[in-house]
C-alpha positions as YAML, in Angstrom:
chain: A
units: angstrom
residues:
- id: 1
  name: UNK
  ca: [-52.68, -33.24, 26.28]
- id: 2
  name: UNK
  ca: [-55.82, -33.89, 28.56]
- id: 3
  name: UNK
  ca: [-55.24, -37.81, 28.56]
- id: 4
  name: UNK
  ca: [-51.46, -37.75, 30.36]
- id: 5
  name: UNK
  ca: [-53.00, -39.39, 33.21]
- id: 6
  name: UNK
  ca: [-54.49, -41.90, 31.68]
- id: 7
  name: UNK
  ca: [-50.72, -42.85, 30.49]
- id: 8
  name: UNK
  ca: [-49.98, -43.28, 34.05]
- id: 9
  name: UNK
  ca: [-52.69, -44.61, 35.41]
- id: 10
  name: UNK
  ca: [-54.05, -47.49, 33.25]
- id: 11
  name: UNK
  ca: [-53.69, -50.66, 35.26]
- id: 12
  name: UNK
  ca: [-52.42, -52.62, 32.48]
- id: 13
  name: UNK
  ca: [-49.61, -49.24, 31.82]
- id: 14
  name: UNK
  ca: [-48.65, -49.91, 35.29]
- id: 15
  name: UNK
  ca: [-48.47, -53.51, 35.73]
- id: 16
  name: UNK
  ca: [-46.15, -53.94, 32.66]
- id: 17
  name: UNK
  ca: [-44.05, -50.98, 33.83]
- id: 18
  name: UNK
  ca: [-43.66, -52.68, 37.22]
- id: 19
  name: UNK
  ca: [-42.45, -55.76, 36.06]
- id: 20
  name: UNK
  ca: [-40.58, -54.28, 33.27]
- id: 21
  name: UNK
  ca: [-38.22, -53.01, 36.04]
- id: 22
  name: UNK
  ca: [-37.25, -56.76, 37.02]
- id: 23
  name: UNK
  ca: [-36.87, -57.62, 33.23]
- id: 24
  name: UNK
  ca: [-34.26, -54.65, 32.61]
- id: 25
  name: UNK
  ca: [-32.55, -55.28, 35.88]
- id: 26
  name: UNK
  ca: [-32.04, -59.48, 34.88]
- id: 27
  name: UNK
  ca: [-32.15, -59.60, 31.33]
- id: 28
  name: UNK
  ca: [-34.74, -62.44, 29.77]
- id: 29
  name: UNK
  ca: [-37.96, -63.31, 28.15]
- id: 30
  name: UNK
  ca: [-40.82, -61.49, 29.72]
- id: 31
  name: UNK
  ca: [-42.99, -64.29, 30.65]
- id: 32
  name: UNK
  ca: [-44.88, -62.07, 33.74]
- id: 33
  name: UNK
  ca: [-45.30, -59.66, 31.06]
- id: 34
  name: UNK
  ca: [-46.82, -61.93, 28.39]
- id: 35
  name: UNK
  ca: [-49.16, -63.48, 30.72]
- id: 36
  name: UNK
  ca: [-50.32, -59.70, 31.43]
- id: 37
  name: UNK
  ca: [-51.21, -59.13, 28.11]
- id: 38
  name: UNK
  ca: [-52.84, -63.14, 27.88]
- id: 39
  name: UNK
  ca: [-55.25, -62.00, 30.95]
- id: 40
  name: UNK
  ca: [-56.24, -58.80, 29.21]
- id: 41
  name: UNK
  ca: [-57.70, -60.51, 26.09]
- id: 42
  name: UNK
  ca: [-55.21, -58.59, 24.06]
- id: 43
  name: UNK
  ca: [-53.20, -62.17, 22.57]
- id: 44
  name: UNK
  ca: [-55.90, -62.80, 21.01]
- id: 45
  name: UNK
  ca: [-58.00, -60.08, 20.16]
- id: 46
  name: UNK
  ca: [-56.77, -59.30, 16.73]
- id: 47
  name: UNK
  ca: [-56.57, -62.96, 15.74]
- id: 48
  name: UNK
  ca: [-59.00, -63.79, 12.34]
- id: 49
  name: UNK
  ca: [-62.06, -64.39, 13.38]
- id: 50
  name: UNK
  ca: [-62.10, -68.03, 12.33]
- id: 51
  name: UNK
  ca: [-59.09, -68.18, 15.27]
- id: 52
  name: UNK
  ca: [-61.44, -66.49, 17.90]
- id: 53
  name: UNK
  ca: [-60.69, -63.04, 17.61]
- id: 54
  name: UNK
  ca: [-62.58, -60.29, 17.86]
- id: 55
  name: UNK
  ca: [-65.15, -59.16, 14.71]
- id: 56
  name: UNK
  ca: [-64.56, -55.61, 14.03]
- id: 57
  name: UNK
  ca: [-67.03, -53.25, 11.43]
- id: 58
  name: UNK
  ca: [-64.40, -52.69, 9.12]
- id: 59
  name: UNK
  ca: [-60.51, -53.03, 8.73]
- id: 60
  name: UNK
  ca: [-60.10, -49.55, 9.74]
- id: 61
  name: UNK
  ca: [-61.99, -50.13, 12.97]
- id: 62
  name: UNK
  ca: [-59.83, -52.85, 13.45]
- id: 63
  name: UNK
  ca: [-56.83, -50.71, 12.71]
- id: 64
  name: UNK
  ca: [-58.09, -48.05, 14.78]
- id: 65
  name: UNK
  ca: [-58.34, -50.81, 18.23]
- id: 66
  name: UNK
  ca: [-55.01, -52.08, 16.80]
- id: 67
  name: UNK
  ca: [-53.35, -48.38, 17.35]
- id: 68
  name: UNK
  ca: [-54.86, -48.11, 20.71]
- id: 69
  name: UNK
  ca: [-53.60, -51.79, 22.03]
- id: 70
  name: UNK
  ca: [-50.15, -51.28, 20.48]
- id: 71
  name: UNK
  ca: [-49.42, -47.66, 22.08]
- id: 72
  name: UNK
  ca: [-50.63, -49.25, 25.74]
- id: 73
  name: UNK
  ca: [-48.57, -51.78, 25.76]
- id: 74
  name: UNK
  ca: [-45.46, -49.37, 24.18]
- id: 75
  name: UNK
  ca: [-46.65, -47.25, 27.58]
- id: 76
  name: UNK
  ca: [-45.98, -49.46, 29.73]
- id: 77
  name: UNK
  ca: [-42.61, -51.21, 28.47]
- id: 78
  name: UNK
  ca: [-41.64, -51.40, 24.82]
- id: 79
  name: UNK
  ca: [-39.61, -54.22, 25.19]
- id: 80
  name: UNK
  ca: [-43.26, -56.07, 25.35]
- id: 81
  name: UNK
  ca: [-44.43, -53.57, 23.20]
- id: 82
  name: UNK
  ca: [-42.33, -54.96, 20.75]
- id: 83
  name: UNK
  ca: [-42.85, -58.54, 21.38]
- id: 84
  name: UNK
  ca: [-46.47, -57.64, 21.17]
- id: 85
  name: UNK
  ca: [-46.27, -56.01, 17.90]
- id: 86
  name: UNK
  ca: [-44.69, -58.71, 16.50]
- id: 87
  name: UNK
  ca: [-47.76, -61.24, 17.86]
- id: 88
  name: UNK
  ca: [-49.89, -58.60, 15.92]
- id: 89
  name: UNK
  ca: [-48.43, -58.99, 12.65]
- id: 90
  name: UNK
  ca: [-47.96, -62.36, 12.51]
- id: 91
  name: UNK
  ca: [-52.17, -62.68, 13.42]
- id: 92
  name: UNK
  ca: [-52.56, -60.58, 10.43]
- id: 93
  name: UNK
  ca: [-50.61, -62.48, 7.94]
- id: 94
  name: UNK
  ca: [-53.17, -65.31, 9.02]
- id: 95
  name: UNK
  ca: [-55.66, -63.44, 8.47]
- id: 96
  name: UNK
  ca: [-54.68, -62.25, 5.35]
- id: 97
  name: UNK
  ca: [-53.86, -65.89, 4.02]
- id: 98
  name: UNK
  ca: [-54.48, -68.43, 6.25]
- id: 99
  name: UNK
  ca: [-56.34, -71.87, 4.99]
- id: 100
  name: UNK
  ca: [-59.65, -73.14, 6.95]
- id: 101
  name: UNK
  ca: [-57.33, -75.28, 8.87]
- id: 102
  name: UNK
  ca: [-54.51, -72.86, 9.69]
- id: 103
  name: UNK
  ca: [-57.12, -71.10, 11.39]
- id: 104
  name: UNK
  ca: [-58.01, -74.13, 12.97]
- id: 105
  name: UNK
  ca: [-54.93, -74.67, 14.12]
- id: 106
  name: UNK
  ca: [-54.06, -70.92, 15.05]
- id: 107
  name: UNK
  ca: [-57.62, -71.08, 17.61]
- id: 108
  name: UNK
  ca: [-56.36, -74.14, 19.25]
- id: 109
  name: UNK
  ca: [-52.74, -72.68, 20.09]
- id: 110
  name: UNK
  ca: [-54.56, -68.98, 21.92]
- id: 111
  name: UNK
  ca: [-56.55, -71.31, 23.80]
- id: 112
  name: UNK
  ca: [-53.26, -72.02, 25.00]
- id: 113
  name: UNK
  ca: [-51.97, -68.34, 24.89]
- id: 114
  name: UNK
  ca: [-49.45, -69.30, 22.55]
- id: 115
  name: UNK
  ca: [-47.06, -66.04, 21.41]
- id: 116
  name: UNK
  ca: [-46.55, -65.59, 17.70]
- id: 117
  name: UNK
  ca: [-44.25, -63.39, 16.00]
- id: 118
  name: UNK
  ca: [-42.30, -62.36, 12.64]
- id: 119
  name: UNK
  ca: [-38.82, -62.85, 11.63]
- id: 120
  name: UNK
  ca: [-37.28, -61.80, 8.51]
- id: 121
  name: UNK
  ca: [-33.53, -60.32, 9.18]
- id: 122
  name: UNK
  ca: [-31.21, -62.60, 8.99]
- id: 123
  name: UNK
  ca: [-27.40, -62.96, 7.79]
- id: 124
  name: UNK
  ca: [-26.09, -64.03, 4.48]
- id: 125
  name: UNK
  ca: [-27.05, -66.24, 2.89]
- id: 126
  name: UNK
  ca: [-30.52, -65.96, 4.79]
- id: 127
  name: UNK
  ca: [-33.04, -68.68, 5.29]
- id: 128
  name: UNK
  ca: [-33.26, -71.14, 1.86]
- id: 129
  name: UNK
  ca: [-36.32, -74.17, 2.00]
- id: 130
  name: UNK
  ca: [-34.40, -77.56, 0.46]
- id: 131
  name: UNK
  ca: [-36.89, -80.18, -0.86]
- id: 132
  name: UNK
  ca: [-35.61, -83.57, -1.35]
- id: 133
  name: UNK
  ca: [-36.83, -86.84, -1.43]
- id: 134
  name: UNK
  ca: [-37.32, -86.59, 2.38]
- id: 135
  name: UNK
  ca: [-39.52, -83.94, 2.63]
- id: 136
  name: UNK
  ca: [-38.54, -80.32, 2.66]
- id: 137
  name: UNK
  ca: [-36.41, -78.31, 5.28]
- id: 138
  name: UNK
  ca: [-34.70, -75.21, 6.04]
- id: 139
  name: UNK
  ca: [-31.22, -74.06, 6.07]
- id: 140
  name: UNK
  ca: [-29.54, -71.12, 7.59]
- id: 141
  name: UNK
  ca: [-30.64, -68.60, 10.61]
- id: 142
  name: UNK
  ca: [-32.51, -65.34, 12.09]
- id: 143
  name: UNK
  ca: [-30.94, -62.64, 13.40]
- id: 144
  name: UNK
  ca: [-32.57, -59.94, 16.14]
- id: 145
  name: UNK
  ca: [-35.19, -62.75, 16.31]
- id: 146
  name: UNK
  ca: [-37.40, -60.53, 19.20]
- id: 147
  name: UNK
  ca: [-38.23, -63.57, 21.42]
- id: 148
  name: UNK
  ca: [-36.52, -66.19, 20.49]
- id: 149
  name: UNK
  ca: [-36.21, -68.94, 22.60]
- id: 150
  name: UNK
  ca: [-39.60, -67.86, 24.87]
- id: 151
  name: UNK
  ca: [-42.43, -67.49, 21.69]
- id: 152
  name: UNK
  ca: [-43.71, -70.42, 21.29]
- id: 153
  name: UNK
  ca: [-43.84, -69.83, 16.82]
- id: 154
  name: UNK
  ca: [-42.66, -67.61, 14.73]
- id: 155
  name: UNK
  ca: [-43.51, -66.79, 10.68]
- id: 156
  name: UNK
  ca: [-40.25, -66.92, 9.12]
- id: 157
  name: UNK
  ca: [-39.25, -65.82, 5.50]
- id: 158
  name: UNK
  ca: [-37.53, -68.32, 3.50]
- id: 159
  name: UNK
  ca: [-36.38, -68.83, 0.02]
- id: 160
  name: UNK
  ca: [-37.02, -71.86, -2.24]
- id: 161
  name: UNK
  ca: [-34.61, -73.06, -4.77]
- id: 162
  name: UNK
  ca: [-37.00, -71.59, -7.22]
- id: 163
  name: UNK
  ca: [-39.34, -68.05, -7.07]
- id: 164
  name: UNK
  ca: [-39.51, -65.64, -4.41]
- id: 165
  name: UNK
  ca: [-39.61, -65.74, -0.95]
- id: 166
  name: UNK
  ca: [-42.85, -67.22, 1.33]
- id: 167
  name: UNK
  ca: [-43.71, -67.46, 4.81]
- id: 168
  name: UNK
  ca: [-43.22, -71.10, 7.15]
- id: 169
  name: UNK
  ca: [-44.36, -71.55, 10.43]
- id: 170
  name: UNK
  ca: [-41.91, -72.89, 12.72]
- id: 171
  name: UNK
  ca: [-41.66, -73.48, 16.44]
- id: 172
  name: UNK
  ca: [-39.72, -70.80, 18.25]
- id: 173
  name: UNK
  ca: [-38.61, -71.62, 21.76]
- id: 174
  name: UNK
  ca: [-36.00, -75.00, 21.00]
- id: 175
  name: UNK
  ca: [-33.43, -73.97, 23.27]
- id: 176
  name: UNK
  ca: [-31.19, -75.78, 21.44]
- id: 177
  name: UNK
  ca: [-31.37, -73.33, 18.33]
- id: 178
  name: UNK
  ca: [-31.34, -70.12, 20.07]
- id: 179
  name: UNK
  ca: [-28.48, -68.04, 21.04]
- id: 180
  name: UNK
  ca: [-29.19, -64.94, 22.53]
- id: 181
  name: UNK
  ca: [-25.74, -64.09, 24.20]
- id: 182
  name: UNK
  ca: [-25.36, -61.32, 21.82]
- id: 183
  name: UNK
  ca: [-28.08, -59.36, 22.50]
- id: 184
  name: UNK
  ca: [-25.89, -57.35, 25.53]
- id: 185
  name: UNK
  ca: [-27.69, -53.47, 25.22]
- id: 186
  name: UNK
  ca: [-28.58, -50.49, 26.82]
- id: 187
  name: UNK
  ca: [-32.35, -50.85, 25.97]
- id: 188
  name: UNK
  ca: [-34.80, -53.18, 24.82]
- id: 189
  name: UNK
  ca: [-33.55, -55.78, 27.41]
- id: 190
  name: UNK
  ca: [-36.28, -58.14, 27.43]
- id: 191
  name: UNK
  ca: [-36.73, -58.25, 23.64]
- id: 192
  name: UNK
  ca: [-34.39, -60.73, 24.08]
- id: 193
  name: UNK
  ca: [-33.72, -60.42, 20.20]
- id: 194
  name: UNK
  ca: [-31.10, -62.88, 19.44]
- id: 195
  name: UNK
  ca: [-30.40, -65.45, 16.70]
- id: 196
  name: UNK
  ca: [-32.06, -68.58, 16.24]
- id: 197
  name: UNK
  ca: [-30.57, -71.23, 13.57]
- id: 198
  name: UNK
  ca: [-33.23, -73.23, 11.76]
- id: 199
  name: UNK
  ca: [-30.95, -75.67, 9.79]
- id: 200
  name: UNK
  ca: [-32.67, -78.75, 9.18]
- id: 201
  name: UNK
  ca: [-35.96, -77.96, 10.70]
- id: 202
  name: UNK
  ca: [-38.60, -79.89, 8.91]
- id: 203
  name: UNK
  ca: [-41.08, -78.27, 6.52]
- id: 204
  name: UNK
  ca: [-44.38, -79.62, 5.61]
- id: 205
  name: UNK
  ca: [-47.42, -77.90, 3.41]
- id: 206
  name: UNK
  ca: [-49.31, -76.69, 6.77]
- id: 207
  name: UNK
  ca: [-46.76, -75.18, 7.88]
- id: 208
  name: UNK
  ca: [-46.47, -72.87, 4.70]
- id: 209
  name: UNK
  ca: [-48.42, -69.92, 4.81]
- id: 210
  name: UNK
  ca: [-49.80, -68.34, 1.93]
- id: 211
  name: UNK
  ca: [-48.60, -68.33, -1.68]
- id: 212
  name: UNK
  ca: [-44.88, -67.26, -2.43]
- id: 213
  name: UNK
  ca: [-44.75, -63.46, -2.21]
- id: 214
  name: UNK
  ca: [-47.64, -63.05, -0.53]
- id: 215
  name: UNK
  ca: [-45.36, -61.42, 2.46]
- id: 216
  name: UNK
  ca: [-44.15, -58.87, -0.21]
- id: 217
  name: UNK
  ca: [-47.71, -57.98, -1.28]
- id: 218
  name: UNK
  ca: [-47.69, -53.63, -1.33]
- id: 219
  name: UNK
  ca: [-49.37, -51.74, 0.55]
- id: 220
  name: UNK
  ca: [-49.45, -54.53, 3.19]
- id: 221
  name: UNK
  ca: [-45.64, -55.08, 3.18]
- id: 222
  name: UNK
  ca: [-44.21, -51.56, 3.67]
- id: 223
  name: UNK
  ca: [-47.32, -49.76, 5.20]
- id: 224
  name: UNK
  ca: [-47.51, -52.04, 8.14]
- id: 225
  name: UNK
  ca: [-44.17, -50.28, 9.47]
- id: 226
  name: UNK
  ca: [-47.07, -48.25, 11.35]
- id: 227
  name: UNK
  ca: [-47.61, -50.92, 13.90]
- id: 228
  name: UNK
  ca: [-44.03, -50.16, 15.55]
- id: 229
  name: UNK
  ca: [-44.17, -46.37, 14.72]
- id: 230
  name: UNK
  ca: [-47.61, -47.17, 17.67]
- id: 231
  name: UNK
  ca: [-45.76, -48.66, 19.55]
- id: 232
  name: UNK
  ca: [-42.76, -46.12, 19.66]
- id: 233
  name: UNK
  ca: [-45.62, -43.42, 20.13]
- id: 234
  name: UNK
  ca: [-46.71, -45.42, 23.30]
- id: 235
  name: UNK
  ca: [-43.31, -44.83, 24.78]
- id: 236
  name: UNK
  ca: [-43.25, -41.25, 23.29]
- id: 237
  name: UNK
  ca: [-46.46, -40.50, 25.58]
- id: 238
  name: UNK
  ca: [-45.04, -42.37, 28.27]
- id: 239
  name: UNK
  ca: [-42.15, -40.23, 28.96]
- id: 240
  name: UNK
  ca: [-43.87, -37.32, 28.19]
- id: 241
  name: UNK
  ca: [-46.11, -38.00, 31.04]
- id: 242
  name: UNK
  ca: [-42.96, -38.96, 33.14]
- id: 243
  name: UNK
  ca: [-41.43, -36.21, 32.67]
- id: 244
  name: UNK
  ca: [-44.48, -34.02, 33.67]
- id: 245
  name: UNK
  ca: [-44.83, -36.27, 37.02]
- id: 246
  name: UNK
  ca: [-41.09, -35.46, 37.71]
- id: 247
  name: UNK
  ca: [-41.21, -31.64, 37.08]
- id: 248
  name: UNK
  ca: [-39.63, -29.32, 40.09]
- id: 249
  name: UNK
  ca: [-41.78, -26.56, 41.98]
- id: 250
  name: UNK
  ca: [-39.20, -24.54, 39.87]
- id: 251
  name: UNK
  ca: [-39.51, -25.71, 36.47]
- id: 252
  name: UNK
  ca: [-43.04, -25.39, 36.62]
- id: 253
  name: UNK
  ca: [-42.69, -22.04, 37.56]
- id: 254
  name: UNK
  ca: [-40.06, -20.95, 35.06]
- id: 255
  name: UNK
  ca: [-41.39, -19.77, 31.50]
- id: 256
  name: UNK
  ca: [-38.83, -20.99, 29.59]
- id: 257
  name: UNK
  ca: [-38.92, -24.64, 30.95]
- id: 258
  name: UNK
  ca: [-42.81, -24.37, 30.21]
- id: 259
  name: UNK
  ca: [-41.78, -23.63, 26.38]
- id: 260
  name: UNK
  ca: [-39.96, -26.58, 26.53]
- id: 261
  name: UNK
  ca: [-42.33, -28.97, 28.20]
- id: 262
  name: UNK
  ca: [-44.69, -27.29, 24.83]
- id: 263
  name: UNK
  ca: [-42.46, -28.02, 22.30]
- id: 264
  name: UNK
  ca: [-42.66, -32.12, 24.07]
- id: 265
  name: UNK
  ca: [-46.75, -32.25, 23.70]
- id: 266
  name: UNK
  ca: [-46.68, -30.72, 20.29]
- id: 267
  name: UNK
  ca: [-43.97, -33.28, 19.61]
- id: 268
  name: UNK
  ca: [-46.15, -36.29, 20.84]
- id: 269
  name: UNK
  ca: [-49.36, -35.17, 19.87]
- id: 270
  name: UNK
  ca: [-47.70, -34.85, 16.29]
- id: 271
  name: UNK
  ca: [-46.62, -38.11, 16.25]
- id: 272
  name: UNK
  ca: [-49.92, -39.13, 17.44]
- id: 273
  name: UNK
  ca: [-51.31, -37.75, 14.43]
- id: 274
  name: UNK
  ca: [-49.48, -38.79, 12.06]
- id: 275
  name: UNK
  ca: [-49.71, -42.68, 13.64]
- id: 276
  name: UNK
  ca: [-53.44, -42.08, 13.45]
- id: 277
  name: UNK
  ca: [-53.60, -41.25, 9.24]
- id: 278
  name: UNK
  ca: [-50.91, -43.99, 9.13]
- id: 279
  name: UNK
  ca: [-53.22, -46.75, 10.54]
- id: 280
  name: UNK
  ca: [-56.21, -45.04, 8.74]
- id: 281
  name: UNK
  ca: [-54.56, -45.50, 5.23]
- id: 282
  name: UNK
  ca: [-52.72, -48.96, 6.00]
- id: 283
  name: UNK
  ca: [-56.61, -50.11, 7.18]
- id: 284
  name: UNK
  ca: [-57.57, -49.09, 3.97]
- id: 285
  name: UNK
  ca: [-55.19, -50.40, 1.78]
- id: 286
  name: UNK
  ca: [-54.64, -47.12, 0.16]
- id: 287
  name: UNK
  ca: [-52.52, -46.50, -3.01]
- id: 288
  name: UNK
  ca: [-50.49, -43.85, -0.67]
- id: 289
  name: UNK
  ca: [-50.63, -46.13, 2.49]
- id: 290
  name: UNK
  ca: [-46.57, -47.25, 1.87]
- id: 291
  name: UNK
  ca: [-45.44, -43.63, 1.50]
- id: 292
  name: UNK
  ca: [-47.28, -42.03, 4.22]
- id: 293
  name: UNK
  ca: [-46.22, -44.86, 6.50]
- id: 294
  name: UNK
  ca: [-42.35, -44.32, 5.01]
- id: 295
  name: UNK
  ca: [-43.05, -40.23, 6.05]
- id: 296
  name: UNK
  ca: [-44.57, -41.27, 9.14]
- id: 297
  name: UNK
  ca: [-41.46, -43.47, 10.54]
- id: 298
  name: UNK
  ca: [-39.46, -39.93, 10.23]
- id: 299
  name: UNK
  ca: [-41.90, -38.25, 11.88]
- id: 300
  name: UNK
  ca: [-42.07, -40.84, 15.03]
- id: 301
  name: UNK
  ca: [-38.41, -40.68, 15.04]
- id: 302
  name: UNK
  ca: [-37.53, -37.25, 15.54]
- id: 303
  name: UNK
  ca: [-40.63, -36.58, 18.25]
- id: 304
  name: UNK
  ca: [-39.27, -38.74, 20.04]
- id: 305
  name: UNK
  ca: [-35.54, -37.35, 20.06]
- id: 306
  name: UNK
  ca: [-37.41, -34.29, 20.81]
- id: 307
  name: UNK
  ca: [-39.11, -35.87, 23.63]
- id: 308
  name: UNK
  ca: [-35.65, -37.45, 25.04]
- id: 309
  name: UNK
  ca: [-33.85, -34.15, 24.81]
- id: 310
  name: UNK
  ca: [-36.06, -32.14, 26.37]
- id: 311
  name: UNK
  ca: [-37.04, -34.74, 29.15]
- id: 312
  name: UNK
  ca: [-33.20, -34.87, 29.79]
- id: 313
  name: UNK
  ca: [-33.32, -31.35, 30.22]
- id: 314
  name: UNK
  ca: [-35.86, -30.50, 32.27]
- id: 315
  name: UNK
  ca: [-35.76, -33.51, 35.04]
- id: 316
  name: UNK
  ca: [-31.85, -33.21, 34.83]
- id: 317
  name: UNK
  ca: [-29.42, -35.36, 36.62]
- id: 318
  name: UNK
  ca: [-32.22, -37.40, 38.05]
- id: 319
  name: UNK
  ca: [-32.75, -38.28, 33.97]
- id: 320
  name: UNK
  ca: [-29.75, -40.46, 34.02]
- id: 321
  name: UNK
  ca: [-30.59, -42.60, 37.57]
- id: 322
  name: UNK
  ca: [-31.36, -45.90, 36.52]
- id: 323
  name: UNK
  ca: [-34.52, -46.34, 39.29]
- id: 324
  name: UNK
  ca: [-36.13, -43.66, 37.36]
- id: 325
  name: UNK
  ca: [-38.36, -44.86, 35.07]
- id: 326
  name: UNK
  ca: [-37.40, -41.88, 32.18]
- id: 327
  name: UNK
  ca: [-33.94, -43.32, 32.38]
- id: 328
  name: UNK
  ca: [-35.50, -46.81, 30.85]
- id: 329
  name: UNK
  ca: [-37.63, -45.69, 28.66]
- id: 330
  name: UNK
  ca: [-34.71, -42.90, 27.13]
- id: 331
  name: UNK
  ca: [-32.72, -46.50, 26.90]
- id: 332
  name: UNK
  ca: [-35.69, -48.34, 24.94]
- id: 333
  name: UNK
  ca: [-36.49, -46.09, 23.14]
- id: 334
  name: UNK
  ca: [-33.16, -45.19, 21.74]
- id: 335
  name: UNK
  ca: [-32.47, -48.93, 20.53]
- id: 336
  name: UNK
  ca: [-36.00, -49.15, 19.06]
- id: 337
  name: UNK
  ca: [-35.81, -46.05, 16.85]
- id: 338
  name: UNK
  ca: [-32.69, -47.61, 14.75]
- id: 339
  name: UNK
  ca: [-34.66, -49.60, 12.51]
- id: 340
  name: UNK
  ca: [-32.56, -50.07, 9.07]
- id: 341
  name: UNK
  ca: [-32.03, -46.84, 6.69]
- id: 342
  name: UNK
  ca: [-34.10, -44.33, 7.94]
- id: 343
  name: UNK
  ca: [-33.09, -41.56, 5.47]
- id: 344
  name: UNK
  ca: [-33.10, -43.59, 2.77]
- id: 345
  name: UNK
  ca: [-36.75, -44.46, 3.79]
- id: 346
  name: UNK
  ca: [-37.80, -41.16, 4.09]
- id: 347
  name: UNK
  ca: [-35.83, -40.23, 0.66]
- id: 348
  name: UNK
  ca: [-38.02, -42.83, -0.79]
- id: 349
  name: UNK
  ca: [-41.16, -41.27, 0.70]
- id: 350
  name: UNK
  ca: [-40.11, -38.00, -0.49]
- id: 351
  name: UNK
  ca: [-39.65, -39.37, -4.11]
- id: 352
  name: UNK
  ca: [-43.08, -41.24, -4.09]
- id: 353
  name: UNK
  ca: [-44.99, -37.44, -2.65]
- id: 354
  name: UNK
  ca: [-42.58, -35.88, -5.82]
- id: 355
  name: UNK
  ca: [-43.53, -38.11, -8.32]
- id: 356
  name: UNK
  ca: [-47.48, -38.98, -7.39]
- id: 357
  name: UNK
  ca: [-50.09, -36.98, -5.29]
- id: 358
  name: UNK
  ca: [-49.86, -38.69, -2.13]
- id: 359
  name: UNK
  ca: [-52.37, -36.98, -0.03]
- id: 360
  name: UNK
  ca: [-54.86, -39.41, 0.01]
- id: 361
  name: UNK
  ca: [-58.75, -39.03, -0.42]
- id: 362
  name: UNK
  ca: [-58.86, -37.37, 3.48]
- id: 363
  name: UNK
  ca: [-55.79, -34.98, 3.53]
- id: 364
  name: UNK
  ca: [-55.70, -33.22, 6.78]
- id: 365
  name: UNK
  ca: [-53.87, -30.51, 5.80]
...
């Protein structure tokens, strides 16, 4: 893997693995972090254009700047990576649906390097939008809400009496609606993924995005599941390179720890390839996009158990000291691999290849 030291030695890598250390030592919302990522352009890069972002060729080229944003960041802490990712899709569902004054709206807020992001878990009975002869407002709460209480908005899914679920645009950093006491983990500290209750916030029409089920819309729905599999990558590579950097005079020169450090870059570079074709076919809207992204979230998954297991092996001991930075990443990326049902994903993937050619117009097989 001829780039490993550009994993370490990217400024921005560094500077949110520096401060990532204070976050995971004090639990809390990243603000250092975020005001890395504000500096670097990145906040608002893949904003619609109407908002100020950047004008790409194509959606693929946008995808493609999209991958390489989201793995940095997931380099240097995924905890931000995460938050990140989350700021990414919510600029997307504005540009996918926003109205001339949303994106009005949207510029005038990363002027201000305001921090979106995307909540849609929640606990029964979920997130309901009551209209009555005041107005229209929501009932119920979020649940792993990443940043709640320090984003400043967050695109929320509710239900209406009525039809199926749309998107509202609410203001996510009331104190007085988040709880985040619960969110007591291993990894992922800084996340700070907690619950925020949104009964009786006040709905009006700008603050409705889109048309109801446009957040359900296939292949934009399922298939953007690649923009955490990038970030997940970005950790993957991370401790890869770690775990190279940490390597004895003797494991270097033993043959059999060499085989293992292999079977780590085939691992990551696997992953890398698959995240690649994911973002590819999600930029292009393909007919296969959901199902190779379903395959892909497998794929992600077990390089990077790969990548823990054999990093645990081959540093050893020092592995498990918390100063070390494999130690945090292990953590993070053990919490941010459990996203919900991941073999009945991949059973679903499995179906779709069984039951329609999934390969796509550019197989690379």
């Amino acid at each position: 893997m001829t780039d490993l030291p550009k994993v370490l030695d990217d400024p921005l890598v560094g500077e949110l693995a520096r401060l990532g250390v204070g976050y995971d030592d004090a639990p809390g919302y990243p603000v250092d972090s975020i005001a890395v990522l504000a500096r670097s352009g990145l906040l608002r890069r893949f904003a619609p254009v109407a908002s100020g972002g950047d004008k790409f060729g194509d959606p693929v080229e946008r995808h493609y700047a999209m991958l390489d944003a989201l793995r940095r960041v997931g380099r240097g802490d995924l905890s931000v990576g995460r938050l990140f990712e989350g700021h990414v899709n919510a600029l997307a569902l504005f540009d996918w649906y926003a109205t001339a004054d949303q994106n009005a709206w949207l510029r005038e807020l990363l002027d201000q390097d305001a921090v979106f992001g995307v909540w849609a878990t929640q606990p029964a009975p979920g997130v309901t939008l009551i209209e009555d002869d005041d107005g229209a407002r929501l009932q119920g709460a979020k649940s792993f809400a990443s940043g709640a209480g320090g984003i400043d908005f967050a695109i929320v899914t509710v239900r209406p009496a009525d039809g199926t679920r749309r998107l509202a645009i609410v203001a996510a950093n009331e104190t007085e609606r988040t709880d985040a006491s619960g969110w007591r983990v291993r990894g992922m500290r800084a996340s700070m993924s907690g619950t925020y209750d949104l009964t009786g916030y006040r709905i009006d029409d700008p603050a409705l995005l889109g048309a109801p089920g446009d957040y359900d819309r296939e292949p934009r729905f399922t298939a953007g599941a690649w923009r955490f599999t990038a970030v997940q990558l970005g950790g993957i590579e991370a401790l890869l390179a770690e775990t190279r950097a940490m390597l004895s005079d003797a494991a270097r020169a033993d043959a059999l720890s060499r085989a293992a450090l292999g079977h780590a870059i085939v691992a990551t570079r696997t992953a890398w390839l698959w995240v690649r074709e994911a973002a590819l076919r999600a930029g292009r809207e393909d007919a296969d996009a959901a199902a190779f992204v379903r395959i892909t979230r497998g794929v992600v998954e077990r390089a990077a158990l790969d990548v823990m297991e054999h990093a645990a092996r081959l540093v050893g001991t020092r592995s498990a000291f918390t100063e070390q930075r494999v130690d945090k990443i292990t953590r993070d990326l053990s919490l941010y691999l459990r996203q919900a049902g991941p073999d009945q994903v991949r059973d679903t993937a499995v179906r779709d290849w069984i039951e329609h050619d999934c390969w796509g117009e550019d197989p690379l097989w």
